[in-house]
C-alpha positions in Angstrom: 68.6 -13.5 74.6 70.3 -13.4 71.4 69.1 -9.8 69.4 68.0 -10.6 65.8 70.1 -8.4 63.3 67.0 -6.9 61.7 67.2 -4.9 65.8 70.6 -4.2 65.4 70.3 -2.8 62.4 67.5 -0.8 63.9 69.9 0.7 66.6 72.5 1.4 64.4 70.6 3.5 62.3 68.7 5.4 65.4 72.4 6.3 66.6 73.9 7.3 62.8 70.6 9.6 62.1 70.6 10.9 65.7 74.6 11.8 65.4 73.8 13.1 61.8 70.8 15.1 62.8 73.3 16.6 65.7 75.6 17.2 62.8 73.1 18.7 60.5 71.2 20.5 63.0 67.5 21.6 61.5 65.9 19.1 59.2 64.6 20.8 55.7 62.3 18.7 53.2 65.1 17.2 50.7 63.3 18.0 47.4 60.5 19.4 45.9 57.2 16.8 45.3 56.6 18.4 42.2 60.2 17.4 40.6 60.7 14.3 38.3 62.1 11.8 39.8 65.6 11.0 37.2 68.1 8.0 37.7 71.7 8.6 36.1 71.6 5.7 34.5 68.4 3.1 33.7 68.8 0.7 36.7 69.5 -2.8 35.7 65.7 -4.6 35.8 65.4 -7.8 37.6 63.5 -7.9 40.9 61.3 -9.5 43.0 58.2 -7.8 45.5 56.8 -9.8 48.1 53.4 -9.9 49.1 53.4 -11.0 53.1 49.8 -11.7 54.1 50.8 -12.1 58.1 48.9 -14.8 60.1 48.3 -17.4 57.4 45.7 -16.6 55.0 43.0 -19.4 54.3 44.3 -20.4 50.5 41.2 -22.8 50.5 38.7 -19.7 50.8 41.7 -17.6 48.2 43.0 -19.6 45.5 41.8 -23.6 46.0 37.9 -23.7 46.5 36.2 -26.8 47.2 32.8 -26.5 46.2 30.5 -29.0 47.6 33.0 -30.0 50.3 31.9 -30.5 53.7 35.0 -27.9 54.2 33.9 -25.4 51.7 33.3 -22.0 52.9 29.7 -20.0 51.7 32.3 -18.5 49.2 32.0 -19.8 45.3 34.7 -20.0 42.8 34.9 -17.7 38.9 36.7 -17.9 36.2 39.8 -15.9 35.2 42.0 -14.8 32.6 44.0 -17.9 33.5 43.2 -21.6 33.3 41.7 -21.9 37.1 39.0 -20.3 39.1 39.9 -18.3 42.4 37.4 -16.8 44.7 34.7 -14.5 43.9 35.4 -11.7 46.3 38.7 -11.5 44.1 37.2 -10.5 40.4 39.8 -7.9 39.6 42.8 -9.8 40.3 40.6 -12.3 37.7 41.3 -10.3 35.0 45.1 -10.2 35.6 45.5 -14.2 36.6 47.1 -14.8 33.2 50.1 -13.1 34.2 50.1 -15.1 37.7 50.5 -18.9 38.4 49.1 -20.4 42.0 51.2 -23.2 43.2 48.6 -25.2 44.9 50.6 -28.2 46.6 52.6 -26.3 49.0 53.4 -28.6 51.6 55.5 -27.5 54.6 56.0 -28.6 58.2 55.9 -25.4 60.1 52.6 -24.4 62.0 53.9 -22.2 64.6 53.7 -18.5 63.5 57.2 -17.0 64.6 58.8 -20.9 63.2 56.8 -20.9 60.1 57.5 -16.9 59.4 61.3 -17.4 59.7 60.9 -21.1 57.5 59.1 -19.3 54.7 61.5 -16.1 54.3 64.8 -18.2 54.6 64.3 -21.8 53.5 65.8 -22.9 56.4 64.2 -24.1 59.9 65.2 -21.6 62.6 68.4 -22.9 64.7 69.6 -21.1 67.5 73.3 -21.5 66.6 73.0 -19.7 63.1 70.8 -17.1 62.0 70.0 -17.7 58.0 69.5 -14.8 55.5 65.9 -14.3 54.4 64.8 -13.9 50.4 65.4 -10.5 50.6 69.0 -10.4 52.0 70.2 -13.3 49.6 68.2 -11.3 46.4 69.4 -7.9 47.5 73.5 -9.5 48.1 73.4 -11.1 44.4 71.8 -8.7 42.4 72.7 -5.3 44.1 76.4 -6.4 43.3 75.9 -5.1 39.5 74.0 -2.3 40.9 76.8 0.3 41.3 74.3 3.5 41.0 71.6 2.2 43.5 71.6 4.7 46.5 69.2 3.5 48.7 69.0 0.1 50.8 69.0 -2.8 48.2 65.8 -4.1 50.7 63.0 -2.6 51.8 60.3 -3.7 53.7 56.8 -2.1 53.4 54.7 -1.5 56.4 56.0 -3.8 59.0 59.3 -5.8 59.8 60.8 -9.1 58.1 63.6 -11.8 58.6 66.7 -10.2 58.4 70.1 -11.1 56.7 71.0 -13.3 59.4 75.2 -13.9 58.6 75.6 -12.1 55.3 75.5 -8.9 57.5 73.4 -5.6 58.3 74.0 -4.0 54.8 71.7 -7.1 53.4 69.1 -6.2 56.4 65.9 -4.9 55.4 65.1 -1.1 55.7 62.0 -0.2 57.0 59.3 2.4 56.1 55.6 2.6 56.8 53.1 2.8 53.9 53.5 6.5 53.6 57.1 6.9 52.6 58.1 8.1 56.3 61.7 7.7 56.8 61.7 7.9 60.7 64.2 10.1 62.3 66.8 10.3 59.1 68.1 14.3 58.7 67.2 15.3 54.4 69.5 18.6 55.0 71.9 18.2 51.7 75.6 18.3 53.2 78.0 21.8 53.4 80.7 22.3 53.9 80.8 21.8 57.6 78.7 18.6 57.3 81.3 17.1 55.0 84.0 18.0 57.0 82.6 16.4 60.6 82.1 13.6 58.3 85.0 13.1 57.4 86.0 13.3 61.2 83.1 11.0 62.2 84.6 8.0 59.5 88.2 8.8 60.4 87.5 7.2 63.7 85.4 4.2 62.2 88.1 3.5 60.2 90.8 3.9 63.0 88.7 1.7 65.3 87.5 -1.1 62.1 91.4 -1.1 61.2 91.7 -2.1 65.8 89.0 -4.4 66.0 88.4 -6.0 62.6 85.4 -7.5 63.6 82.0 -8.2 61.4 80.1 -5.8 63.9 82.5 -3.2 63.9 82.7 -3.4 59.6 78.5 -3.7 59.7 78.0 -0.3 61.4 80.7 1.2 58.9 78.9 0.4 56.4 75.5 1.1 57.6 77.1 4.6 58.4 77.8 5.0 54.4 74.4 3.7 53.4 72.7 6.4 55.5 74.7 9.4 54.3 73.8 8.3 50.6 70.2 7.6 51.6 70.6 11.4 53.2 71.6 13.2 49.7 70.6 10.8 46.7 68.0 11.9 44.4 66.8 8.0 44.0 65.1 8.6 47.6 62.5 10.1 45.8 61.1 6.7 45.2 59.2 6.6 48.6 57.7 9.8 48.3 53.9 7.9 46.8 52.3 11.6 46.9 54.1 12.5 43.7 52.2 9.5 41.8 49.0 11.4 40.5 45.8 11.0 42.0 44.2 8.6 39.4 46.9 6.3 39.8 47.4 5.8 43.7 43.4 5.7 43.6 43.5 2.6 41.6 45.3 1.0 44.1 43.2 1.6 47.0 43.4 4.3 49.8 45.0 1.7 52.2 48.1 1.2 53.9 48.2 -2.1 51.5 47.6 -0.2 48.6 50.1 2.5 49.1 52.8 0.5 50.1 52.5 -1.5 46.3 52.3 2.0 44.9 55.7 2.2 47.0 56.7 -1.4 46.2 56.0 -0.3 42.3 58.2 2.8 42.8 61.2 1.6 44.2 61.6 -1.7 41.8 61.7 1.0 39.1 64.6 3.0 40.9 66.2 -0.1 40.8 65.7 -1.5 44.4 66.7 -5.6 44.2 63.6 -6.8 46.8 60.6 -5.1 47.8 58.2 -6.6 50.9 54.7 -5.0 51.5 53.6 -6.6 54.8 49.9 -7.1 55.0 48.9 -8.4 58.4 45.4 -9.6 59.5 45.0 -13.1 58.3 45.1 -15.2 61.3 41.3 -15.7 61.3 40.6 -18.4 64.2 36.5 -16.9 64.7 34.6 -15.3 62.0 36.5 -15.6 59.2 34.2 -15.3 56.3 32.9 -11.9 57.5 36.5 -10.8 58.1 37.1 -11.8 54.5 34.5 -10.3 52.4 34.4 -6.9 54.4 37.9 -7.0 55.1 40.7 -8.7 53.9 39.6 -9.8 50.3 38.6 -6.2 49.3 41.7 -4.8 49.9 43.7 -7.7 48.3 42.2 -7.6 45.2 42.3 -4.0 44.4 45.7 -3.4 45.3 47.6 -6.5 44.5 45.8 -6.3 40.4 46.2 -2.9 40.4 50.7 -3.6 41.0 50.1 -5.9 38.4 48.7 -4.1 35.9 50.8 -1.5 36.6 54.0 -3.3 36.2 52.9 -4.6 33.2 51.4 -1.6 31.6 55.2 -0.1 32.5 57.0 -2.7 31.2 58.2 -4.1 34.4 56.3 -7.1 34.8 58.7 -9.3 33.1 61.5 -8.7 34.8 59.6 -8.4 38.7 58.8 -11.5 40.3 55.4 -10.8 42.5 55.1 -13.7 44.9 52.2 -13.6 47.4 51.9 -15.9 50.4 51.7 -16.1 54.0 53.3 -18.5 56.3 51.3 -21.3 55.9 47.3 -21.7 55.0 44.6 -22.6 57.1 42.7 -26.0 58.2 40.2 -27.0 55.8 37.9 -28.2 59.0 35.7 -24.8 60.2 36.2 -24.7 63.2 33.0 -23.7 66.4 34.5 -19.7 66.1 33.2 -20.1 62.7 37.3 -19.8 61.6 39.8 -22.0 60.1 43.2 -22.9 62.6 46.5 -23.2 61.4 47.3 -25.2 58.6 50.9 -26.2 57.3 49.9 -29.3 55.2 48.6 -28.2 52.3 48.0 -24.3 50.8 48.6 -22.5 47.6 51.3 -19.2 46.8 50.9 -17.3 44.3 53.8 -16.1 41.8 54.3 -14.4 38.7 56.0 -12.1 36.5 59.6 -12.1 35.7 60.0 -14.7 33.5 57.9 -17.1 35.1 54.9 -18.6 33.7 51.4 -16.7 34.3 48.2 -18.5 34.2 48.4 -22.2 35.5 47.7 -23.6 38.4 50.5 -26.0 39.7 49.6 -28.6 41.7 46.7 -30.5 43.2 44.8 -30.9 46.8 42.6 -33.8 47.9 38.2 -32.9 47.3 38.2 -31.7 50.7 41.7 -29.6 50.7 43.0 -31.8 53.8 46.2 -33.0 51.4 48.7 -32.5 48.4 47.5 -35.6 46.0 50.3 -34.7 43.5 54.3 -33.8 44.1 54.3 -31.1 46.9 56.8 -28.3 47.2 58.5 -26.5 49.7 59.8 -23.5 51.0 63.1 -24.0 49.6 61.3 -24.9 46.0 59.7 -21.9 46.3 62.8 -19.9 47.0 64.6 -21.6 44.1 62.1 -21.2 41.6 62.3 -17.1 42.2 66.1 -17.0 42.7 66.7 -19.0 39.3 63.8 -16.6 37.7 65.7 -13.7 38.5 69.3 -15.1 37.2 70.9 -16.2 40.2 72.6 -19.0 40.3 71.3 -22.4 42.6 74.8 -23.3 42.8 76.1 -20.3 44.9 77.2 -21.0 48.3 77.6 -19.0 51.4 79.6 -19.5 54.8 78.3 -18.6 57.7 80.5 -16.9 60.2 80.7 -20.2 62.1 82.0 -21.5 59.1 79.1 -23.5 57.4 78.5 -23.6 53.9 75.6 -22.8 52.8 73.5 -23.0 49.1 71.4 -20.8 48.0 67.7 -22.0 49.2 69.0 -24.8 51.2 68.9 -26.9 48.1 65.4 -26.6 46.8 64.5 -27.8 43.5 62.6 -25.7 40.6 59.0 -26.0 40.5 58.6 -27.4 37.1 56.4 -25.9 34.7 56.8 -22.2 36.1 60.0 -20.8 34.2 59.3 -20.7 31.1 
C-alpha cells in the first residue's frame, strides 16, 4: 500500500527531532510565556482558516431549516445579523452572520467518508496513480512564496490530520499540533556552538547524498530538515503557545479542544501562517442526532467559531482571512429509525466569509423538504476557486505532477457569483 505524504512527512520529522534531540541533548522551554510575541517585519495579511466539522454535519438542522417539512428536525430557525435565519442552538454566531455567507446549493457526488474527505480538501476525485494537493498545500505553495520571514510551516493543521500536498512535495504538507500548542517530540534548546557545528556536519551529507541521488524524496527530507531547525530557534513559534492569550480572551472561545485550537488558528494567521485547519470531529450522527446536537456539537460550534470571528474582525484581520466552514458532505433530509440523518452528498450548505468575500447572504436554494439544489449547484472545485481567487491567487496557475500532468488550480472550478465582492 502506497503511504500518503502527510505519513511521510510524519516520519521524517520523528527522525530529524529524534537526531536533533540526540544533538541537542536536554530539552529546555524555548521562551518565557510572559514575553511578547514580535515579528521582524508585519507579515504580509492574506489567509484562509478552515473549519473541518469531520463526519458530515447535518446543514439542514445548521444552516438550511425546513420548518414544517416532514424532514424538519424539533429544531426552529432565528434571525441574524445577515439576510437568513440559521438554527436556534446557534444565536451567537447570529450576531456575527453579517460578516459570513452560507452557500446553500452545494451539490457534490462523494458520500463515502475517506472519498468525500479527500474530494472536498483537493477538488479532485481520489485516483490511485496521482496524489492531488489539498487547499492547504496549494494556499500555503502560492502565498508563502512572498513570505520570506515566516519561520514556521506555512500549514498547520489543528487538532487532527488533513489531506496532504500530494505532488507539490512535503514542505507544502501540513504540520500537525493538538489544540494545546504541543509540538511532539521537537528539541526548543536554542543552538551553540556545538549544535551549529554537527549541523553543519548533518547537512553536509544531505547535500552530498541530494547532489547523488537527485530525487524529489531525497530534496523533501532536505528541506523538511531546514524547516525543523527554524521551527527549533524562531521567535514566531510563539504563536502556538495559546496560554499567553489572557484569560478573558481564551474564555470567550470556550474551554474546548475546538475553542483553543481557533484561539490557535487566530494566533498563527497573525504570525503570518498562509492556511490554518482546526479539525472538529463528531458529526457523523446516524442515531440520536438531535440530542448529540443541542448538548454537544452545536454548543461548542457557536461559541468558538463567533468568538474567531469577532476576534478577527475586532483585530483587523477579518478582511484579509477567509473562514470557511464545512464538512465533507451534509446529511439525508429523511430521519432515519436511530432517530439520525445518513449520509448525504446531494444537497448541503458551507459556510464562508471574511477576506474580501461577501458576508451576509445566503447563496443558493434547496427543494421545501432539502432533498435537492432547485437553483445552479456548486462544487468542490467552485468552492475551492472562490477562496483561492479571494485570497489573490490566480485560477489560471497550473501545476505538473511528477507524472507529468498539468494541473489548474481547483481542477477548473468556477467562482461562486455573488460572493467576492
Amino acid at each position: 500500500m502506497q503511504r500518503s505524504e502527510q505519513t511521510t512527512r510524519r516520519d521524517f520529522l520523528g527522525h530529524l527531532t529524534w537526531g536533533t534531540a540526540a544533538l541537542t541533548g536536554s530539552v529546555t522551554t524555548f521562551c518565557h510565556p510572559q514575553q511578547r510575541l514580535e515579528a521582524s517585519t508585519k507579515p504580509p495579511r492574506k489567509s484562509a482558516i478552515l473549519l473541518w466539522l469531520g463526519g458530515g454535519p447535518s446543514t439542514i438542522d445548521l444552516w438550511d431549516l425546513k420548518p414544517g417539512a416532514a424532514t424538519s428536525g424539533p429544531f426552529r430557525p432565528i434571525g441574524t445579523t445577515g439576510e437568513f435565519t440559521i438554527c436556534e442552538h446557534l444565536p451567537q454566531l447570529a450576531s456575527q452572520m453579517h460578516h459570513l455567507s452560507v452557500v446553500r446549493s452545494m451539490s457534490t457526488k462523494e458520500a463515502d467518508h475517506t472519498r468525500a474527505q479527500y474530494y472536498l480538501r483537493t477538488g479532485h476525485v481520489p485516483d490511485q496513480s496521482i496524489q492531488h494537493p489539498s487547499y492547504g498545500a496549494v494556499v500555503s505553495k502560492e502565498i508563502s512564496a512572498s513570505r520570506t520571514n515566516l519561520e514556521i510551516p506555512p500549514f498547520v493543521s489543528i487538532g487532527g490530520g488533513s489531506i496532504g500536498a500530494g505532488f507539490l512535495g512535503i514542505a507544502y504538507a501540513p504540520f500537525i499540533v493538538n489544540s494545546n500548542g504541543n509540538i511532539d517530540n521537537l528539541p526548543t534548546t536554542p543552538p551553540d556552538g556545538r549544535f551549529r557545528q554537527r549541523i553543519k556536519i548533518l547537512q553536509s551529507i544531505e547535500n552530498n547524498f541530494t547532489a547523488k541521488h537527485p530525487q524529489s524524496a531525497a530534496e523533501d527530507h532536505a528541506q523538511v530538515l531546514q524547516k525543523t531547525l527554524a521551527l527549533m530557534t524562531t521567535e514566531q513559534r510563539r504563536a502556538f503557545r495559546i496560554d499567553e492569550e489572557p484569560e478573558s480572551v481564551r474564555g470567550r472561545y470556550g474551554d474546548t479542544e475546538f475553542g483553543r485550537g481557533c484561539v490557535m488558528a487566530r494566533r498563527l494567521v497573525e504570525a503570518g501562517v498562509p492556511f490554518v485547519e482546526v479539525n472538529y470531529s463528531g458529526w457523523d450522527n446516524h442515531a440520536n442526532i438531535f440530542t448529540t446536537l443541542q448538548d454537544e456539537r452545536l454548543p461548542t460550534l457557536d461559541q468558538a467559531m463567533s468568538a474567531l470571528v469577532d476576534d478577527l474582525h475586532q483585530r483587523g484581520r477579518l478582511q484579509d482571512t477567509v473562514v470557511l466552514c464545512m464538512g465533507e458532505f451534509g446529511r439525508t433530509p429523511r430521519i432515519n429509525g436511530n432517530g439520525g440523518r445518513d449520509h448525504y452528498a446531494r444537497a448541503w450548505s458551507a459556510v464562508v466569509g471574511g477576506g474580501g468575500l461577501r458576508g451576509g447572504i445566503a447563496i443558493g436554494e434547496t427543494s421545501a423538504d432539502g432533498m435537492r439544489v432547485i437553483t445552479e449547484p456548486y462544487s468542490s472545485e467552485d468552492l475551492m476557486a472562490t477562496v483561492c481567487q479571494t485570497l489573490g491567487i490566480s485560477l489560471q496557475t497550473q501545476y505538473t505532477s511528477r507524472n507529468g500532468r498539468p494541473m489548474k488550480i481547483a481542477n477548473g472550478g468556477r467562482v461562486i457569483p455573488g460572493l467576492i465582492l
